[in-house]
C-alpha positions as CSV (number, residue, x, y, z in Angstrom):
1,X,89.7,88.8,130.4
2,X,89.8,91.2,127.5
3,X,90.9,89.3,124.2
4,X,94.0,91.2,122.9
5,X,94.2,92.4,119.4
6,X,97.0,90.3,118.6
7,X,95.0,87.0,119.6
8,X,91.7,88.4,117.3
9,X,94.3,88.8,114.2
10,X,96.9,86.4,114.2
11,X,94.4,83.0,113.1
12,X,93.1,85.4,110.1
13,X,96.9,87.0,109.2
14,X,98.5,83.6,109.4
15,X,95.8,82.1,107.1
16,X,96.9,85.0,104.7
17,X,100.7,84.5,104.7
18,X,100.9,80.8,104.7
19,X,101.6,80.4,100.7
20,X,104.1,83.5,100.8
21,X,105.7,81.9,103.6
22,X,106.1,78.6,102.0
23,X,107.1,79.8,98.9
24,X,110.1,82.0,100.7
25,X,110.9,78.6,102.2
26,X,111.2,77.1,98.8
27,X,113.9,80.5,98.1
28,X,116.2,79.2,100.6
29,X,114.6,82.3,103.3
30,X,115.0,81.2,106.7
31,X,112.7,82.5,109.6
32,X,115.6,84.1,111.1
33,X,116.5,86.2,108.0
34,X,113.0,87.3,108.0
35,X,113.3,88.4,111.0
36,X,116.3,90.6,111.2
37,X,115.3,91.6,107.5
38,X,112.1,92.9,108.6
39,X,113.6,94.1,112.3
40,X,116.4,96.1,109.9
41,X,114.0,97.6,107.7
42,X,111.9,99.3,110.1
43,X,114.7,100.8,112.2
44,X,116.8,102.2,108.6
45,X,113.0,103.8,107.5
46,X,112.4,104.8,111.2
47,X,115.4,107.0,110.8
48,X,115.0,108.2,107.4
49,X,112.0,109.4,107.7
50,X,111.1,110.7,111.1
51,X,113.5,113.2,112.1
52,X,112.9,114.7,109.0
53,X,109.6,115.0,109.9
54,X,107.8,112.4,106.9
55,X,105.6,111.0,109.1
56,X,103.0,109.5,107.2
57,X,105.7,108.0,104.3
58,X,107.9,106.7,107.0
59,X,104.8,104.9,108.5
60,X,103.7,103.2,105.4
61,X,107.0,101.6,104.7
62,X,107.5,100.9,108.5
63,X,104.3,99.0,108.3
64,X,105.2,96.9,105.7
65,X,108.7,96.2,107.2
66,X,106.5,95.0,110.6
67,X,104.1,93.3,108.2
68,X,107.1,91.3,106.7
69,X,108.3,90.6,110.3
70,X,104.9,88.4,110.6
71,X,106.1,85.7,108.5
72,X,109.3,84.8,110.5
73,X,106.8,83.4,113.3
74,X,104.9,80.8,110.4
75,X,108.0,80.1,108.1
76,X,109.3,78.8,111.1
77,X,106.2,76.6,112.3
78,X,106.1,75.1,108.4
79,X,109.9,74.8,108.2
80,X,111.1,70.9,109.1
81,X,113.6,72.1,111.9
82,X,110.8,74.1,113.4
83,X,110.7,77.1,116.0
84,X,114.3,77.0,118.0
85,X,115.7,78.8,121.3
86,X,118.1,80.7,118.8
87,X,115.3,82.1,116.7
88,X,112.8,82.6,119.8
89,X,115.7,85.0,121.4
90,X,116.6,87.0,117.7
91,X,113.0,87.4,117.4
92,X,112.4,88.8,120.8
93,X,115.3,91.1,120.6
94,X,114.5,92.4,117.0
95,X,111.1,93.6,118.7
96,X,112.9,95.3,121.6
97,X,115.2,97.2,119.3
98,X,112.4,98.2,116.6
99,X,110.1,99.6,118.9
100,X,112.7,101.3,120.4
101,X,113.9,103.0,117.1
102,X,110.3,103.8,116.2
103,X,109.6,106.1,119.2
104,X,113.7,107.5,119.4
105,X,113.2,108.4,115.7
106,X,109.8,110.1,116.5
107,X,112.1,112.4,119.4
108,X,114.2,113.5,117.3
109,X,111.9,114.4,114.6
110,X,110.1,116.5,117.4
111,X,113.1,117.8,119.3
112,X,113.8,120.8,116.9
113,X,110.6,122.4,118.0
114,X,111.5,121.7,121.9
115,X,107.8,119.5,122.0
116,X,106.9,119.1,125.0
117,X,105.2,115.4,124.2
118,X,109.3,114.5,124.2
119,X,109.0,113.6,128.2
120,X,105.7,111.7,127.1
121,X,106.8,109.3,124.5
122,X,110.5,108.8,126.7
123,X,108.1,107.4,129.5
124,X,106.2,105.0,126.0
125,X,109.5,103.8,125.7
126,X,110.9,103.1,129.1
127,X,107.2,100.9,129.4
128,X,107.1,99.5,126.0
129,X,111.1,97.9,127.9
130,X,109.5,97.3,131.4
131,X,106.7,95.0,129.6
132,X,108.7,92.4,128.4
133,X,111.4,92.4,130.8
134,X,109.1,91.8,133.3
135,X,107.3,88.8,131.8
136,X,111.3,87.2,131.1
137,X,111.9,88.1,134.6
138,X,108.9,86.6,136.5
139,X,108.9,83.8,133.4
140,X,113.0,82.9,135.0
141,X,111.8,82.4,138.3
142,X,109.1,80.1,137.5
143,X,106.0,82.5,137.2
144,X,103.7,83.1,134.1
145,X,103.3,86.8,133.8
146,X,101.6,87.0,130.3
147,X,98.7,89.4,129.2
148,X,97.9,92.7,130.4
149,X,96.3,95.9,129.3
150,X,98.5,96.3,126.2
151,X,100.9,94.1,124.7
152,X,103.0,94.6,122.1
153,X,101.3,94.3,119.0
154,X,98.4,97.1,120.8
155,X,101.3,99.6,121.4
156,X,102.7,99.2,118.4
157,X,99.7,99.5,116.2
158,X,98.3,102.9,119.0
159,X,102.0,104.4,117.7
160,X,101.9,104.1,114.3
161,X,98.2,105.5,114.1
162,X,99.2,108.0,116.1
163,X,102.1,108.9,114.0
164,X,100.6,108.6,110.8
165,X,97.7,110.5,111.4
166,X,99.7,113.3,112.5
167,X,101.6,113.1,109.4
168,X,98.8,113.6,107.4
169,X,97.9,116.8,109.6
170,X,95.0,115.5,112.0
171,X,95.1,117.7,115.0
172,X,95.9,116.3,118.4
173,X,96.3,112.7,117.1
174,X,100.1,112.4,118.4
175,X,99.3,113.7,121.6
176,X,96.4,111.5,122.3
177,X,98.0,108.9,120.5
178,X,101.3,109.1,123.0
179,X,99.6,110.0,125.7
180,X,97.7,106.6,125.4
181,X,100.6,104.7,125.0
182,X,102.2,106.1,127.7
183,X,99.0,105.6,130.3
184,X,98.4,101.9,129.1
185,X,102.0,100.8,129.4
186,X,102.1,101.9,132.9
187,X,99.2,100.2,133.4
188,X,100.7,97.1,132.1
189,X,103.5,97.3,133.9
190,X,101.5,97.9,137.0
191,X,99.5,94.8,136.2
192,X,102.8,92.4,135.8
193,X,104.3,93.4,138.8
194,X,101.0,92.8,140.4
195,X,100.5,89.4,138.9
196,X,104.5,88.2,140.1
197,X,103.8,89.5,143.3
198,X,100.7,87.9,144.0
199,X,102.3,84.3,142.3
200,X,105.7,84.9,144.3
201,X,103.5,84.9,147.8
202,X,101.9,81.7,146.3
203,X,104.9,79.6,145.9
């Protein structure tokens, strides 16, 4: 199995934030705040910037709004009531809505010139919903349906390259960039409806 991206980084970027999540902690910051902070950030910058076409600007600050969303995940492990069902369902909703607003934001900044990447990144998004519905789905009937091609924190990382690279003026960086995103996520769809079906005949 291919390691994902997500399970390279995270050991190294939790070892970072640790003392700035404990000391937010210490400020009376709860792991939920952080995440709706962070998940409210990035959608408000998403729409500042991107329809008016600041590309590169928008993806810096976006960044660092998705950055900040990393520390709801280890304030709550070092927090003395711990992870909850509350904060697992305002965490995975926040994720939904951001990456949502990231790519409807990058429409509309594209939709004055009638781009024809438009029918491209709608299909980005429709995946980048199919994923994790899929895995809550399969995950309510009693199947694991984990893993595949590209997850979230691949997409999401593939987007904001893209889009940043094509704010700074890098030729055929959005396309490819969208493109990919679009390919993979069908993939990964592909490969969770495989991996329920195959467990469903199982059962």
């Amino acid at each position: 199995m291919v390691a994902m991206i997500s399970d390279l980084l995270k050991p190294a970027v939790t070892r970072v934030i640790t003392p700035s999540a404990k000391i937010l902690l210490r400020l009376g910051l709860t792991p939920n705040s952080m995440t709706v902070l962070g998940g409210f950030g990035v959608v408000v910058s998403a729409f500042a910037f991107y329809p008016t076409k600041h590309f590169f600007l928008g993806t810096v600050v976006i960044t660092f709004f998705i950055l900040s969303d990393l520390f709801d995940g280890t304030m709550a492990r070092l927090s003395k009531k711990g992870s909850s069902p509350w904060g697992s369902f305002i965490d995975s909703t926040m994720d939904r809505v951001t990456d949502s607003s990231v790519l409807i934001a990058l429409i509309l900044g594209l939709d004055a010139h009638g781009d024809r990447l438009i029918p491209v990144v709608l299909i980005a998004i429709l995946t980048g919903v199919l994923v994790p519905y899929i895995r809550a789905k399969a995950e309510s009937i009693g199947v694991a349906c984990s893993g595949g091609l590209a997850e979230r924190t691949e997409r999401l990382i593939i987007a904001l390259v893209a889009i940043g690279l094509h704010g700074l003026g890098v030729h055929f960086a959005l396309a490819v960039g969208m493109w990919l995103l679009a390919v993979l996520g069908t993939f990964t769809v592909i490969q969770r409806v495989m991996i329920v079906k195959k467990a469903v005949k199982n059962l």
